[in-house]
C-alpha positions in Angstrom: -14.4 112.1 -122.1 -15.6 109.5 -119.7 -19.4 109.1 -119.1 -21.2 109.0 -115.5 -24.9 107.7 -115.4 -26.1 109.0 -111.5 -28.4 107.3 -110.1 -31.1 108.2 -107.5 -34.6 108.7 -105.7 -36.2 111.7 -106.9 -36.1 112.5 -103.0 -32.6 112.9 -103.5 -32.3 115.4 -106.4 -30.4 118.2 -104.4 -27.7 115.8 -103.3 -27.3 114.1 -106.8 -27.4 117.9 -108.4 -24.5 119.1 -106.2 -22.6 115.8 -106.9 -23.0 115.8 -111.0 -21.9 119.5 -110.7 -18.8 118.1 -108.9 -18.4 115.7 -111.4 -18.6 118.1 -114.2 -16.1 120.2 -112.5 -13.5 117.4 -113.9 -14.2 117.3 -117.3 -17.1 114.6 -117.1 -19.6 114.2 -118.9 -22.7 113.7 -116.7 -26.5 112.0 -117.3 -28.6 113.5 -114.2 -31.4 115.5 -115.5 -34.4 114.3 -116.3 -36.9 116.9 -117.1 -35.8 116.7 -120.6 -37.3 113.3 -120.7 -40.8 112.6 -121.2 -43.0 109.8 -119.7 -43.7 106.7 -121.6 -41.5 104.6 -123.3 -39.6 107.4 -124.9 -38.3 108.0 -121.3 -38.0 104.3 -120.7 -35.8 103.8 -124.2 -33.0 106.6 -122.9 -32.8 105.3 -119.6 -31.8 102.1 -121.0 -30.0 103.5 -123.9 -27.6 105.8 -121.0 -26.9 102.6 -119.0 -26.0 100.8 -121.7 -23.7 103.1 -123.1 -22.0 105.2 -120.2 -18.2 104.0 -119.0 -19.7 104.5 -115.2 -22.6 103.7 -113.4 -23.1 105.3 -110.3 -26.0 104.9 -107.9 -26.5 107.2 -104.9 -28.1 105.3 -101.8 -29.5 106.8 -98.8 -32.0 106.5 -96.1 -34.8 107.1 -98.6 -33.5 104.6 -100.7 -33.6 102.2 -98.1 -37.8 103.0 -97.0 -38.5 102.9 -100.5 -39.4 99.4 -101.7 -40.4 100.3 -105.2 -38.9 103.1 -107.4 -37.7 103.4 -110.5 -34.5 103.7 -109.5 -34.3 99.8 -108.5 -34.7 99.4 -112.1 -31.7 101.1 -112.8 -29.9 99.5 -110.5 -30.6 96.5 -111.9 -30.2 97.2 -115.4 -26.2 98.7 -113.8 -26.1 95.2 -112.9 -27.6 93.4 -115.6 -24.4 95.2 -117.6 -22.2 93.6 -115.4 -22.8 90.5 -116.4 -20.8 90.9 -120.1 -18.1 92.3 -118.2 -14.9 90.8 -116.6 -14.8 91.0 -112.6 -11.8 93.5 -111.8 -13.5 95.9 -114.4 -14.8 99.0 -112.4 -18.0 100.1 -113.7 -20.4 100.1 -110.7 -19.3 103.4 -108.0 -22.2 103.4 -105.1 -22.0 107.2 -103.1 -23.7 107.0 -100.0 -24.9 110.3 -99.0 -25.4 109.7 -95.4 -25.1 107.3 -92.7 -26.8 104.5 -94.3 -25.0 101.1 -93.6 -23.4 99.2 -96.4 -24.4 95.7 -94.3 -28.1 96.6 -94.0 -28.5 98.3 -97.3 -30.9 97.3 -99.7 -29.3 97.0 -103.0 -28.2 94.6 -105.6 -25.5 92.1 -103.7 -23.0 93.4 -106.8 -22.6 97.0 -104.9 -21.2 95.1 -102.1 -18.6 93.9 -103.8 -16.9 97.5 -104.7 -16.1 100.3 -102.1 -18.8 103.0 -101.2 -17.9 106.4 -101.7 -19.4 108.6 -98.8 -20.6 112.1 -99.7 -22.8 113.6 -96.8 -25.5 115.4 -98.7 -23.9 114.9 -101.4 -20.8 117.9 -100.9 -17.7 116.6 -102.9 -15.0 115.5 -100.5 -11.3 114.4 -101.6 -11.7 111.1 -101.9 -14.4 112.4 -104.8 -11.8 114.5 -106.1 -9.9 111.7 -106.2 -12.0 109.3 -108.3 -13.2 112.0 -110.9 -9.1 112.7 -111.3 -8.4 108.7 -112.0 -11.6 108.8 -114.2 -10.6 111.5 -116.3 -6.9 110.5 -116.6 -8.3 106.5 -117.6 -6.4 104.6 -114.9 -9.3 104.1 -112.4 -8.6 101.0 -110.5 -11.7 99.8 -109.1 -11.1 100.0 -105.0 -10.7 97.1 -102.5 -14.4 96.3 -100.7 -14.4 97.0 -96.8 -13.4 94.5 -94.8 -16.6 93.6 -93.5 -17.9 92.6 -97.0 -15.1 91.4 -98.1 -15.6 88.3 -95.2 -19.0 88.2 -96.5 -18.4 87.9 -99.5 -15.5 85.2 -99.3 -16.1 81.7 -99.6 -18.8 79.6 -100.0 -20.1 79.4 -96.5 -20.0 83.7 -95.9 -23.7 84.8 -95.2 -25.0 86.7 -98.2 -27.9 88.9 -97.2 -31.0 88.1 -99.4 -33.7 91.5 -100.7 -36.8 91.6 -99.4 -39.2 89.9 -101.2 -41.6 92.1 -103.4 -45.2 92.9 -101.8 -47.6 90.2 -103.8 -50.4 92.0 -105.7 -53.5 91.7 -105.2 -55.5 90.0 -108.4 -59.3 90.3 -108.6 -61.2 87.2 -108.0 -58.4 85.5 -106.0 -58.7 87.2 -102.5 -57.8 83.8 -100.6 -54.7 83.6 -102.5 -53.4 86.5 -102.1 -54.1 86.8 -98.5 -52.0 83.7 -98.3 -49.1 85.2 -100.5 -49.5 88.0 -97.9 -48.9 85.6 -95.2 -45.7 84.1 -96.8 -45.0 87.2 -97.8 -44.9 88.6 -93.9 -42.6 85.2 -92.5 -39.8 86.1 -95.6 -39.4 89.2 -94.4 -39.6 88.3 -90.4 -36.8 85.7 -91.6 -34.6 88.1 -93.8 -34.9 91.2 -90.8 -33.9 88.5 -88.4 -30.7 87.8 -90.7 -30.2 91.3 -90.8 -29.6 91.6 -86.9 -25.7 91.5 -85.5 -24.6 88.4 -84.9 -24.6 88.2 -81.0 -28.1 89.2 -81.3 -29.2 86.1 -83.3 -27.0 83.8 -81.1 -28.6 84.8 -78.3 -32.2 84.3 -79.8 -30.9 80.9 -80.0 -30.2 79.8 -77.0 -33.3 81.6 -75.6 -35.2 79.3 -78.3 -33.0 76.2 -77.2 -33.7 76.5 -73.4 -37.7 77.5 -74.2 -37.9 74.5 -75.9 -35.7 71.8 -73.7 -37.9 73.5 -70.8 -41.5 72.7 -72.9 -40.3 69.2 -73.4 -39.2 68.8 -69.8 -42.9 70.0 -68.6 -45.1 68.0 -70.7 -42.7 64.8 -69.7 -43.6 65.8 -65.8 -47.6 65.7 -67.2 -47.4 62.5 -68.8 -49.9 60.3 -67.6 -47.2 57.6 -68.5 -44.5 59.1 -66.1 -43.9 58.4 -62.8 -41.9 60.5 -59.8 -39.3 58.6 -58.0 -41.1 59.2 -55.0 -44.4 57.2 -56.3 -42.2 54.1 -57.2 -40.5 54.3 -53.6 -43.8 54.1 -52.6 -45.0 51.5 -54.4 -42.1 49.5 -53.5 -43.1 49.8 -49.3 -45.9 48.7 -49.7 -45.4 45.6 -51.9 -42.7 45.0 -49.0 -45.1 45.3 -46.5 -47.3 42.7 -48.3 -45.0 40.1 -48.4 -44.1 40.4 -44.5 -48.0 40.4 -43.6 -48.9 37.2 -41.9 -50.8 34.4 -43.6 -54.8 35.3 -42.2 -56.0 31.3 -42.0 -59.4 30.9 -44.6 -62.4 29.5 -43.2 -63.2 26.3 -43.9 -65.4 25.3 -46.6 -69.0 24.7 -45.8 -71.1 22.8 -48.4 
């Protein structure tokens, strides 16, 4: 019987209970529960050890998911994808369930879940297209689904936008306060950057035009404040007057008196 390692923030137990029930409803053999673990490296060891050996690796993302920066479900995720490495591209492995109405552009998860299809369970209640998976699964001829069209442009060529993690929050070592203030500070403009490439496309475009005309209109000021500049008006000006000069009469000199 085929394997199924779920995935997911203890925040989501309920949903990932109902789904490995659904799962087990096809003959499955399911790895959810983990209060028959115990902390330390015992728990560590089978978490690795299930990864390594199950046929299907299936991660359930959410809105919690997304607010949570640090859990030990990233780690799983990335040990999924570590796995993926040994094996050949059309192999399906990796089945991401989203169990609400998270989006599959914004998401933060490994770039390799964008390449499959996303299952979508609300709360996590089966739904045919489930049914449909677990029935391929159990019968062995699960073809691994065509991506969304959104990521498959994304993910097409060299020049389709990938969208980069967010960069882990530095910690703080003692001693070393100024450092880490400034790996705070760096820290702060990578995310700015990567939230900015997040936003739709129109959006960004018209941040930059708004930056292009800001700055053409900066440049245009401080050339009007030059001391070096000078208004066609001044030189118009200047030019009467030399004019003016050259049409004065001679005024005779006095004559010398020794």
């Amino acid at each position: 019987m085929a394997s199924v390692f779920l995935s997911y923030a203890s925040q989501d137990r309920e949903a990932a209970l109902r789904i490995g029930e659904a799962l087990r409803s096809f003959g499955l053999v399911v790895w959810l529960d983990q209060s028959e673990l115990r902390g330390g490296d015992a728990w560590d060891q089978k978490i690795r050890r299930q990864i390594r050996d199950c046929d299907y690796f299936m991660p359930i993302i959410s809105a919690r998911t997304e607010s949570r920066h640090e859990g030990y479900f990233r780690r799983e995720w990335r040990l999924a994808v570590e796995r993926t490495l040994d094996m050949a591209d059309d192999h399906p492995f990796l089945l991401p369930v989203a169990i609400d109405d998270v989006s599959e552009a914004q998401a933060r998860v490994p770039e390799k879940f964008l390449s499959v299809q996303w299952l979508r369970l609300p709360g996590g209640q089966p739904t045919p297209a489930l049914e449909a998976v677990c029935r391929r699964i159990a019968s062995g001829t699960v073809v691994d689904p065509e991506p969304p069209a959104p990521t498959r442009e994304r993910l097409k060529g060299s020049s389709a936008r990938v969208l980069s993690p967010y960069p882990p929050f530095p910690l703080a070592v003692p001693g070393q306060a100024l450092h880490h203030w400034a790996q705070v500070l760096g820290w702060l403009l990578r995310s700015a950057w990567i939230f900015f490439q997040r936003r739709p496309r129109w959006l960004r475009i018209i941040v930059y035009l708004w930056g292009s005309i800001a700055l053409l209109s900066m440049c245009h000021d401080y050339g009007d404040r030059s001391p070096h500049s000078t208004s066609m008006k001044e030189l118009q000006d200047l030019a009467e007057q030399a004019k003016r000069l050259r049409e004065a009469p001679d005024v005779p000199r006095p004559p010398k008196t020794d």
